[in-house]
C-alpha positions as CSV (number, residue, x, y, z in Angstrom):
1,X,53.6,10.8,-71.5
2,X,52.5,10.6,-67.8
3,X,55.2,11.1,-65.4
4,X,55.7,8.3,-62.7
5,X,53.8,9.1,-59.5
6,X,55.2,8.8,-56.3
7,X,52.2,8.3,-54.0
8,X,49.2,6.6,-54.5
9,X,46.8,7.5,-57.0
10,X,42.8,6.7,-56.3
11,X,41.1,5.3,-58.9
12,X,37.3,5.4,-57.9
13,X,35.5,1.9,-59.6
14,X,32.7,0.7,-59.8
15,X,31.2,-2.6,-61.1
16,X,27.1,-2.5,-62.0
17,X,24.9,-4.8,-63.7
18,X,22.1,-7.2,-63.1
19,X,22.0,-9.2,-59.8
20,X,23.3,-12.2,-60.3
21,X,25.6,-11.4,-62.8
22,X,28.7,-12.0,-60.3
23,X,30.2,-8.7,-59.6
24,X,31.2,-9.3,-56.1
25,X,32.6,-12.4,-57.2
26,X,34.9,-10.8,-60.1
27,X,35.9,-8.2,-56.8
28,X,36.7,-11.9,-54.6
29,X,38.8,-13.2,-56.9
30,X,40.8,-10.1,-57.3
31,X,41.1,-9.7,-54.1
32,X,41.7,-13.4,-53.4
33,X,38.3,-13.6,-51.2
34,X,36.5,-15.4,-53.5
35,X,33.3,-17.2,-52.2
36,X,31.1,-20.0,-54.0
37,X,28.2,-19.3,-51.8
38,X,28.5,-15.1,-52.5
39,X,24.9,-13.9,-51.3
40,X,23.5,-11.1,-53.7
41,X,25.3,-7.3,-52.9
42,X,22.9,-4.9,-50.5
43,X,23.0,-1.5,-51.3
44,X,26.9,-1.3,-52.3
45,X,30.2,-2.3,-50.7
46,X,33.8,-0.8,-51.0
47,X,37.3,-2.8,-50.9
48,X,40.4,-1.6,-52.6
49,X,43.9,-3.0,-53.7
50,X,47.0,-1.2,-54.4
51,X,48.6,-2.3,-58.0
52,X,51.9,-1.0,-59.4
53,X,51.4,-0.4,-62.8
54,X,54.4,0.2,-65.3
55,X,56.2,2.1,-62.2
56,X,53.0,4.2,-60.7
57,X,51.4,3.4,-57.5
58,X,47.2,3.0,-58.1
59,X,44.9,2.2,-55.6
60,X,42.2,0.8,-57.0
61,X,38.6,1.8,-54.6
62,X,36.1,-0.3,-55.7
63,X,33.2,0.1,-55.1
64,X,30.3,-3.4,-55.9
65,X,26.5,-2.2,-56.4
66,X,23.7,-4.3,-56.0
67,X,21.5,-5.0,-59.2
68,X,18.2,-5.6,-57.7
69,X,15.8,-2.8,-59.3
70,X,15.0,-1.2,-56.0
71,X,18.6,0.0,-55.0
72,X,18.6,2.0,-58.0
73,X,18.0,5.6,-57.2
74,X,20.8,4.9,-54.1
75,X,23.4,3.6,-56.2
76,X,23.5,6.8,-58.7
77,X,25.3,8.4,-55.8
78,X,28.5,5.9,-56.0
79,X,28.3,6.9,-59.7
80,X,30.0,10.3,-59.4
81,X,33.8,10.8,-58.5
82,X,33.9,7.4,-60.2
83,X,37.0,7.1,-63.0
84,X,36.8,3.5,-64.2
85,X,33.6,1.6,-64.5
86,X,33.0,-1.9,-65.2
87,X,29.7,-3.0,-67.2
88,X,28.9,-6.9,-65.9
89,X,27.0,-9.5,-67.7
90,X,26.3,-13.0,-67.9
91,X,27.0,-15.0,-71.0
92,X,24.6,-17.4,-70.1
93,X,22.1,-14.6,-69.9
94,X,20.5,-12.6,-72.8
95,X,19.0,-10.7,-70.5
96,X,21.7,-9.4,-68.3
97,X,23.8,-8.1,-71.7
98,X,20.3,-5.9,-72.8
99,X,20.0,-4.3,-69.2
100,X,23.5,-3.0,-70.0
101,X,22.4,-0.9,-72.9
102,X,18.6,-0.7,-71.9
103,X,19.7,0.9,-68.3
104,X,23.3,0.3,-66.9
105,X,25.6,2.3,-69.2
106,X,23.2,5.2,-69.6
107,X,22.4,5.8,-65.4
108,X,26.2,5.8,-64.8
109,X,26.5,8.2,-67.9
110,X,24.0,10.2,-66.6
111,X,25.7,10.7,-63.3
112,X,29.3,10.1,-63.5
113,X,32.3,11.9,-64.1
114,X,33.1,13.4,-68.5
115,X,36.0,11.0,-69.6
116,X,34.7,8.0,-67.3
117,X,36.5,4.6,-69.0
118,X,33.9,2.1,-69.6
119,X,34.9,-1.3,-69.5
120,X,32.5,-5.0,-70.1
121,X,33.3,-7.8,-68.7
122,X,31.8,-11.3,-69.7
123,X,31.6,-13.1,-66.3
124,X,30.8,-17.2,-66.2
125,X,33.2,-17.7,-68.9
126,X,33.7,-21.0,-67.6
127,X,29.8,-21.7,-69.0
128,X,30.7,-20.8,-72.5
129,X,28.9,-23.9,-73.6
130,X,25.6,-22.5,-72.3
131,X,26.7,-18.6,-73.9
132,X,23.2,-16.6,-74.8
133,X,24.8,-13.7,-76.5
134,X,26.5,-13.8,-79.7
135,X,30.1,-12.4,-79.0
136,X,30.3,-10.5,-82.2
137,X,26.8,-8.5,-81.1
138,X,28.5,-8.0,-77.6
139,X,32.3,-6.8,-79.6
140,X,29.5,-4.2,-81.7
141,X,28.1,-2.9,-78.7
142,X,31.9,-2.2,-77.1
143,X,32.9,-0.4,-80.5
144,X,29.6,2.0,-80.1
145,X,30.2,3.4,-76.5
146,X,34.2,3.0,-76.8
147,X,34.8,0.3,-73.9
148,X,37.3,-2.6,-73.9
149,X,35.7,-5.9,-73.5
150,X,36.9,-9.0,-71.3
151,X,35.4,-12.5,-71.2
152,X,36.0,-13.3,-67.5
153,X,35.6,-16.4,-65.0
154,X,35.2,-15.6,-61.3
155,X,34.6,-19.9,-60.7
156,X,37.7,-20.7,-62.5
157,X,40.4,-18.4,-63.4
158,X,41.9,-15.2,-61.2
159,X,44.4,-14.6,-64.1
160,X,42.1,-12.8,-66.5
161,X,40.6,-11.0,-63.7
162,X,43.8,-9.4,-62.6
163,X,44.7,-8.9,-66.3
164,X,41.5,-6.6,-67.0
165,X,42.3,-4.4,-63.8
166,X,46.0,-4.2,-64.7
167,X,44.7,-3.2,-68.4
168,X,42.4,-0.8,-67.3
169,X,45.0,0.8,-64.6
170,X,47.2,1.4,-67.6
171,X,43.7,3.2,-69.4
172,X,43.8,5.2,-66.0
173,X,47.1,6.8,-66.2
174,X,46.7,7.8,-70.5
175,X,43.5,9.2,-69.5
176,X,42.5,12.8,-69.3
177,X,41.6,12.6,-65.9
178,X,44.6,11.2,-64.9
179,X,46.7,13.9,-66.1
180,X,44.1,16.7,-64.7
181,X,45.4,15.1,-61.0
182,X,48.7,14.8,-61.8
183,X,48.3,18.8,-62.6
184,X,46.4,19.2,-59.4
185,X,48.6,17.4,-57.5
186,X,51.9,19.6,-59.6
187,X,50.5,22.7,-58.4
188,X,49.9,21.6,-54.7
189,X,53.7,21.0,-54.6
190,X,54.5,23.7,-56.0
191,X,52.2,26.5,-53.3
192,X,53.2,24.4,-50.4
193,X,57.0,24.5,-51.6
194,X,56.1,28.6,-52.0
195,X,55.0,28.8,-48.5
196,X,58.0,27.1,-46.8
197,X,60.1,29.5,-48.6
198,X,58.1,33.0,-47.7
199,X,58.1,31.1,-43.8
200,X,61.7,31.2,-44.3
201,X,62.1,34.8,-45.8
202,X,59.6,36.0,-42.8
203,X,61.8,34.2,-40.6
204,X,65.5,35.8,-41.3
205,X,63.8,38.9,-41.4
206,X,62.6,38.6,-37.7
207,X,66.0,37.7,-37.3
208,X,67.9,40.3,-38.7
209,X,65.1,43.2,-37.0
């Protein structure tokens, strides 16, 4: 069990997938910036948001790639350092859901960090009437590379949104990774609190000399 935090934690995460697919609209809405008229992402762009999640402090960095093929060899370098990251498609596009087995998952595998929590999101939820994947191929695909799965709508609905982020903050802290910084961050305490008290022994002895 993961002790509470008193400062911030960073939780690097990113969100990749096709252009198009509405990742910097899933980011608006979080952040309650949405726009209807979102152009398409160039190169990458960072926002965070600070949640409090069952008593820690997280700050969520988020960091929104672009999907066009030729900002592909850039955006491997927001892969690493990353801890969560969010796989987007379109249910309305067939296409979109293949790119994230045919390309998305295996780049940011290639290049990010061991224990990284994968996560899919379903954006356009609000189109389910025009949906071009069969849900139970999509729930298969989750099961095989161990991510949680969230049908989202970036148009209509904020509440599933902030939901996913708050579930996946709570993957964050029972993760490996988490505790590894939580170490860290332990035994930085614990030498800085070593060197106040050797100041203090070095001091008294100038004092008694």
């Amino acid at each position: 069990m993961s002790e509470v935090s008193q400062d911030p934690i960073s939780c690097k995460t990113i969100l990749v997938g096709d252009s198009g697919v509405g990742k910097t609209s899933i980011i608006g809405r979080y952040l309650n910036k949405f726009n209807e008229n979102q152009q398409a992402t160039i190169g990458a762009s960072f926002s965070n948001k600070l949640e409090n999640i069952d008593g820690n402090e997280i700050l969520f960095e988020i960091w929104d790639t672009a999907g066009q093929e030729r900002y592909r060899s850039v955006n491997t370098l927001f892969y690493q350092d990353a801890y969560i990251c969010i796989l987007v498609y379109d249910i309305t596009s067939k296409k979109s859901f293949e790119s994230l087995s045919n390309y998305w998952y295996d780049a940011v595998k290639e290049h990010g960090n061991n224990g990284l929590i994968f996560h899919v999101a379903g954006n356009k939820n609000d189109l389910y009437e025009n949906e071009d994947v069969d849900r139970k191929v999509v729930e298969d695909y989750c099961n095989d590379i161990n991510a949680g799965l969230n049908f989202v709508s970036a148009t209509e609905n904020s509440t599933c949104i902030d939901d996913m982020f708050q579930s996946l903050g709570r993957k964050f802290i029972q993760s490996d990774i988490y505790e590894n910084i939580m170490a860290s961050k332990r035994m930085s305490q614990k030498l800085s609190l070593k060197d106040v008290k050797n100041n203090e022994k070095i001091k008294k002895k100038k004092k008694f000399c």
